[in-house]
C-alpha positions in Angstrom: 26.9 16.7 96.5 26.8 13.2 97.7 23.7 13.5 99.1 22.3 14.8 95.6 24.5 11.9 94.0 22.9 9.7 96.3 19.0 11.0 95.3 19.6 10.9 91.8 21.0 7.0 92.3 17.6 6.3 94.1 15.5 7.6 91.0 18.1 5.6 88.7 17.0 2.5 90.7 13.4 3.1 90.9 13.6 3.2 86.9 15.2 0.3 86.3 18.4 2.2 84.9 20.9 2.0 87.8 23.0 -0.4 86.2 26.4 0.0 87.7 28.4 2.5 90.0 26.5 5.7 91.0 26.9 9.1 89.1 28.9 10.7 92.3 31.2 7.1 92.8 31.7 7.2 88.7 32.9 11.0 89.1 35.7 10.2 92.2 36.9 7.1 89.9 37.6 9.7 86.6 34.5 8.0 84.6 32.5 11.5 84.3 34.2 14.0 82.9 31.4 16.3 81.8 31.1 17.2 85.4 34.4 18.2 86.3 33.9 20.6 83.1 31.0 22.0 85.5 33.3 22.0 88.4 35.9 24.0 86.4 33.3 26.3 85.3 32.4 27.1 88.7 36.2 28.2 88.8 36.3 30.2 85.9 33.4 32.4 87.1 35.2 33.0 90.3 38.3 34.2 88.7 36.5 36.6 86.3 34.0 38.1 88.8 37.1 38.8 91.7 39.6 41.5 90.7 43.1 42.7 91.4 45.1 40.2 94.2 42.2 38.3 94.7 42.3 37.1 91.5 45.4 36.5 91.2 45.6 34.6 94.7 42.6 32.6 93.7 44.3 31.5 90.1 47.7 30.7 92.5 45.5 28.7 95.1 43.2 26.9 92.1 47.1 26.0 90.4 48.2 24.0 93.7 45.0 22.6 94.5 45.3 20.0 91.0 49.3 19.9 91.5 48.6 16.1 92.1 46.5 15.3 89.4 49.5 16.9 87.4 52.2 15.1 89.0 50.2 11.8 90.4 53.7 10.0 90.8 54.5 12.6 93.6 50.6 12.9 95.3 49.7 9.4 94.3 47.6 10.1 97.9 46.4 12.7 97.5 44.7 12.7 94.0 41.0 14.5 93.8 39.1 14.1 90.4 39.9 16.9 88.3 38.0 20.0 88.9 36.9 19.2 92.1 40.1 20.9 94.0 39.2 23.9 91.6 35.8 24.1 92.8 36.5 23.8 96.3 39.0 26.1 96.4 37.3 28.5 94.2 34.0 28.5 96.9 36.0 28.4 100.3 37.7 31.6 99.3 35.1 33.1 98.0 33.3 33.0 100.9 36.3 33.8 103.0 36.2 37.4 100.7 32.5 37.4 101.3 32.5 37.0 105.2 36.1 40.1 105.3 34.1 42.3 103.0 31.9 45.2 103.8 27.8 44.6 103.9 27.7 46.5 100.4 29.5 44.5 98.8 29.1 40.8 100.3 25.4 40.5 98.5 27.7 39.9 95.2 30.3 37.9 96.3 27.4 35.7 97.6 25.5 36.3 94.4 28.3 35.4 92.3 29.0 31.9 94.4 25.6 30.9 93.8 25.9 31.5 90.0 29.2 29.4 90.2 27.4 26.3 91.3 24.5 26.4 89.0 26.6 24.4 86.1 27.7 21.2 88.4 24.3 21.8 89.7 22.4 21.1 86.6 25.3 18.5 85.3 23.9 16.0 88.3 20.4 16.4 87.4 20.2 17.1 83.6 21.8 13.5 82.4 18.6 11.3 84.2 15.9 12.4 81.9 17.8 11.6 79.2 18.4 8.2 80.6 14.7 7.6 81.3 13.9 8.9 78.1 15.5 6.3 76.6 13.5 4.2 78.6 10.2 5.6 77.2 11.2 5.6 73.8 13.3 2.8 72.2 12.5 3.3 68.6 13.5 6.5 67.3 13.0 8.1 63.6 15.4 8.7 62.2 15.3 7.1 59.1 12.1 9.3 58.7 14.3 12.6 58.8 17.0 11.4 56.8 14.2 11.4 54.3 12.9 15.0 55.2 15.9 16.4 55.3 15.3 18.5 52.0 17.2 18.8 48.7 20.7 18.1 51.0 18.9 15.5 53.4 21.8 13.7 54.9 24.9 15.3 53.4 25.3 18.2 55.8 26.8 15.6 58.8 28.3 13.3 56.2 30.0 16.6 54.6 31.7 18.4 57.6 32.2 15.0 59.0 35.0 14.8 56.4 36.3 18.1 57.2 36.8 17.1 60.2 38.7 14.0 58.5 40.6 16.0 56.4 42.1 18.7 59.6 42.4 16.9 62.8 43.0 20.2 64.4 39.9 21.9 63.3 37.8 18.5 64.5 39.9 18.2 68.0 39.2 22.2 68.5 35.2 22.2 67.5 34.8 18.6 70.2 36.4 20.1 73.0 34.2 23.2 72.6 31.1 20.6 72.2 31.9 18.9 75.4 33.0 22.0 77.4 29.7 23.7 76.5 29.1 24.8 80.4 32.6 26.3 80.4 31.6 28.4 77.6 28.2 29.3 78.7 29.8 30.3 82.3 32.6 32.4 81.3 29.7 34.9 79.2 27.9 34.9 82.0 30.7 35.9 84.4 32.1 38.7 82.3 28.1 39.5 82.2 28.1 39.6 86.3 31.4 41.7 86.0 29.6 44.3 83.4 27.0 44.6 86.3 26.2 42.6 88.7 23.0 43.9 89.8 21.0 42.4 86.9 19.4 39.4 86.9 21.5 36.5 85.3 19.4 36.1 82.1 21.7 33.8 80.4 21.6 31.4 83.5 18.0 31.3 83.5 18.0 30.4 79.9 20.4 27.8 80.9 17.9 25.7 83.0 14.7 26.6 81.1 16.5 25.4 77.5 16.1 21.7 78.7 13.3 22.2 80.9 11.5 23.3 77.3 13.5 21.2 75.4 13.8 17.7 76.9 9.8 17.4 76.6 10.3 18.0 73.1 12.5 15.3 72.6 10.0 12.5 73.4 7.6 14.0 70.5 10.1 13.3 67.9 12.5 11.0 69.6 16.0 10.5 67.2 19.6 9.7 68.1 21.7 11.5 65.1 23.3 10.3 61.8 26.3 8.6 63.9 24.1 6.6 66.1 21.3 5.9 63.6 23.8 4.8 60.8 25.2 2.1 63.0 22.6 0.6 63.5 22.5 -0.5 60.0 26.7 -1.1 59.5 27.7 -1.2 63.4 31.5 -1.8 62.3 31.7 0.7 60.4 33.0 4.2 61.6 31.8 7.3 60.9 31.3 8.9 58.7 31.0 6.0 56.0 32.3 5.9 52.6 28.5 6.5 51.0 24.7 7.2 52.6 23.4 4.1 54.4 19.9 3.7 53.0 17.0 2.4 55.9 14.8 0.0 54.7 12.3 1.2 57.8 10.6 3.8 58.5 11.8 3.1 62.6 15.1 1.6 64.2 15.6 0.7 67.6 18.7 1.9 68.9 20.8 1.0 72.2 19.3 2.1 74.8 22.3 4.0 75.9 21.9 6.3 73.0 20.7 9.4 74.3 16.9 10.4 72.4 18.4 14.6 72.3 18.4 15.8 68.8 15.0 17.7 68.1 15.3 20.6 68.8 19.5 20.6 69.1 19.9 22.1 73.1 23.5 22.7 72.0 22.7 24.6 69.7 20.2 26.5 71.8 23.0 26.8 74.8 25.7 28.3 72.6 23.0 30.9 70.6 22.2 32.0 74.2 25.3 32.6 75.0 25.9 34.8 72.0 22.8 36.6 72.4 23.7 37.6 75.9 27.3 38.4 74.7 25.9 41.2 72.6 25.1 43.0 75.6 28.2 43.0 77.3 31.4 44.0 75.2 32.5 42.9 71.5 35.1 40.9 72.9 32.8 38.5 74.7 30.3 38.3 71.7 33.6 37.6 69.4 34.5 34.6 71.9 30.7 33.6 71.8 30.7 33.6 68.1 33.5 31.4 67.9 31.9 29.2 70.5 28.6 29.0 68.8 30.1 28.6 65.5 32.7 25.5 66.8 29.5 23.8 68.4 27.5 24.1 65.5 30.2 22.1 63.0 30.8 19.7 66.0 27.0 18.7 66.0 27.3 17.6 62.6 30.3 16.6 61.6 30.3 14.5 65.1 27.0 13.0 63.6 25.1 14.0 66.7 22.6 16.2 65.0 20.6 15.9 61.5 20.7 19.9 59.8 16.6 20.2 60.8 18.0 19.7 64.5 20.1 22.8 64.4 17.2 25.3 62.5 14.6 24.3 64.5 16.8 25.3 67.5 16.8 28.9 66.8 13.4 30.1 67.1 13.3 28.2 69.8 16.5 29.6 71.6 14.9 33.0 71.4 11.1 32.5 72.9 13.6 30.9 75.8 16.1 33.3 75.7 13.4 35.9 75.4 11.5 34.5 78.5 14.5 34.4 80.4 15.0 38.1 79.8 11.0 39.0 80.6 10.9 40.1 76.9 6.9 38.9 76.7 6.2 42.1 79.3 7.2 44.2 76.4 3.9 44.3 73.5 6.3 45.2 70.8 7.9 41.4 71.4 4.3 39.6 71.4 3.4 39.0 68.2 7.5 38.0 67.2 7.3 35.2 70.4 4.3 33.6 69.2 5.6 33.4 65.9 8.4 32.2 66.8 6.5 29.9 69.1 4.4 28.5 66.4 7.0 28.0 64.4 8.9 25.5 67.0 5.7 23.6 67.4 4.8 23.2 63.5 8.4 22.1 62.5 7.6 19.2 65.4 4.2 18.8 64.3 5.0 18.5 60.7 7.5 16.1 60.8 6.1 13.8 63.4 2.6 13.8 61.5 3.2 15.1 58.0 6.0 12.7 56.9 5.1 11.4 53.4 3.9 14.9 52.9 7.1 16.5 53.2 9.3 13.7 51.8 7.5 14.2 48.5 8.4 17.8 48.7 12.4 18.5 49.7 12.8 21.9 47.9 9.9 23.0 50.2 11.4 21.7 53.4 14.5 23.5 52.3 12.6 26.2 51.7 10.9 26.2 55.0 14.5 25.6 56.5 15.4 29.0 55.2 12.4 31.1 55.8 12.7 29.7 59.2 16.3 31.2 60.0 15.4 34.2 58.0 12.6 35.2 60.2 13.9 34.4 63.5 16.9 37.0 62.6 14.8 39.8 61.7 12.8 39.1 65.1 16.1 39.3 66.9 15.6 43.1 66.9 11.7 43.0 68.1 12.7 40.5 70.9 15.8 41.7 72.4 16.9 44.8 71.5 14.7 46.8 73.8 17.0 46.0 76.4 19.9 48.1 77.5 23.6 46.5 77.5 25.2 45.3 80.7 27.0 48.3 81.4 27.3 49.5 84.9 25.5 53.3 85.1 28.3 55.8 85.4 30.0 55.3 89.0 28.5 52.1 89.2 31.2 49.8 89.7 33.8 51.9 90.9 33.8 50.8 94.3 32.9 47.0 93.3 35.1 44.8 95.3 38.2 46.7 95.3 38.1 46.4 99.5 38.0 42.2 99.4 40.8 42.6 96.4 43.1 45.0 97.2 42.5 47.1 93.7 42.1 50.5 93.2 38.9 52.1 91.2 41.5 51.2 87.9 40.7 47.0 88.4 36.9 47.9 88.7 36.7 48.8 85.4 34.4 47.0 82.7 36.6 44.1 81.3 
């Protein structure tokens, strides 16, 4: 990890954007807390893939290993960032079960470990092109899609904004799911793994290919979000504000440190993943899922990350990935309904980075468009994905699955 830490520093210094403490020296001094959600991702798939004692020892182990960033006053010492004891726990026994268990069955513990690392993994490197897209791009266009934005244009944010005003406990529930979006994410795919771990981790895949599609797309149609693009105009006052701020340009030219990630929204296209793959495990992973994708949706508005047009044109696009991921275009029946989809992606884009005045002079048709778009992309669902089987182990698969590294009889290898 610190060599990684240390690579990513070098590229932040041959851009120009290494500014201050490295990413790795940030993380030890409790200034990055997205990646210690990935490091306590990486736990969460450990405990769902083991079974029986294993489990249970692991949780135990995972417990003691942050006892001093519970009680600091006793461990002062001894303190580790949060999530990193998990981690390290979580992998050093794993592999101890890997290296005690019998040939058949060390291929998964090993499989699962390197699923388990993919989320800090992709926290170190996903944060950089954001960084040096900011770089690239310092007016952003906001203003442009406020216009766009149809017959509700910027009401959408401004409106669940002051939900979130109006129930604290709604707003502090839908932002911890919105910044724990890897936890989510891993523990669908872990319960995946545990349904059967001998297929390929589609939901992973999707994972990386979502921003390596999606972060290219960003500089066609660079934009910050209502919150950031707002304050630019009033920057003391908070969001969201009493009435629409009104641009007098068509550009603005934000801090630099605003992050250029809201077309198409990747949160979005994370959290529809997820759902889509819980659908093929059990219903009580596609419930969670549901709740998960629906928390992140109200969080990318009302948190004035995200403009409405962010979060439609995010779905077609989540399932050409999701659908690519799963080796959907190998099937002719899912052809036609992935170009489609595809071309719809790229017009949305298109339009609205060349067809502005166009569309501002017509808003019932962008809302329109808006809704066709959502419309179609659910009736593909079907064409797309539904040719596949679910996750559930053939009969007798299963049975045998780790019980000799946990201790559990054929009862704990059942499908959760």
């Amino acid at each position: 990890m610190l060599a990684l830490g240390s690579a990513v520093d070098l590229v932040l210094w041959a851009s120009g954007r290494l500014s201050g403490p490295s990413l790795v020296s940030a993380f030890f001094e409790g200034r990055f807390p997205w990646l210690s959600v990935c490091l306590g991702a990486t736990f969460f798939v450990h405990v769902i893939t083991l079974r029986g004692k294993a489990r249970k020892h692991l949780i135990v182990l995972g417990g003691l290993s942050e006892l001093p960033n519970a009680f600091p006053t006793l461990f002062w010492d001894w303190r580790l960032p949060v999530g990193l004891g998990l981690a390290l726990t979580a992998v050093i026994y794993r592999a101890a079960l890997a290296f005690r268990a019998p040939p058949a069955e060390r291929t998964e513990h090993f499989r699962a470990s390197f699923d388990a690392l993919v989320p800090p993994w992709f926290c170190l490197i996903c944060t950089q092109p954001l960084a040096f897209g900011a770089s690239i791009t310092p007016l952003v266009r906001d203003p442009e899609i406020q216009a766009i934005g149809g017959v509700l244009g910027p009401f959408p944010p401004l409106l669940v904004a002051r939900l979130f005003e109006s129930s604290a406990l709604v707003k502090v529930v839908c932002t911890i799911v919105y910044a724990t979006m890897p936890l989510g994410l891993s523990i669908v795919h872990a319960f995946a793994f545990r349904a059967n771990p001998t297929r390929v981790p589609s939901l992973l895949l999707a994972f990386l290919l979502i921003p390596f599609l999606g972060y290219p797309l960003y500089f066609a149609l660079p934009m910050v979000g209502p919150r950031e693009a707002w304050a630019c105009l009033s920057p003391h006052v908070p969001f969201p504000p009493a009435s629409v701020p009104h641009f007098t340009s068509t550009l603005l030219s934000p801090s630099i440190a605003a992050p250029r990630n809201c077309m198409p929204s990747l949160h979005t296209a994370w959290t529809l993943a997820a759902l889509l793959e819980a659908r093929r495990v059990s219903r009580g992973v596609c419930v969670f899922a549901a709740f998960w994708f629906g928390c992140t949706e109200l969080a990318t508005l009302g948190l004035g990350e995200h403009w409405l047009i962010d979060l439609v044109v995010a779905i077609p696009f989540t399932l050409v990935v999701y659908a690519l991921a799963l080796g959907s275009f190998r099937n002719p029946r899912s052809l036609l309904p992935l170009v489609v989809l595809s071309l719809l992606v790229v017009g949305w884009i298109g339009s609205l980075a060349i067809f502005t005045a166009a569309l501002q002079a017509e808003p019932v048709a962008v809302d329109i468009g808006m809704l066709l778009t959502v419309l179609i992309s659910v009736l593909f669902v079907p064409r797309v994905l539904d040719g596949y089987p679910s996750l559930a182990p053939s009969p007798g698969h299963g049975e045998h699955l780790l019980t000799q590294a946990t201790g559990g009889g054929p009862e704990t290898a059942t499908r959760s």
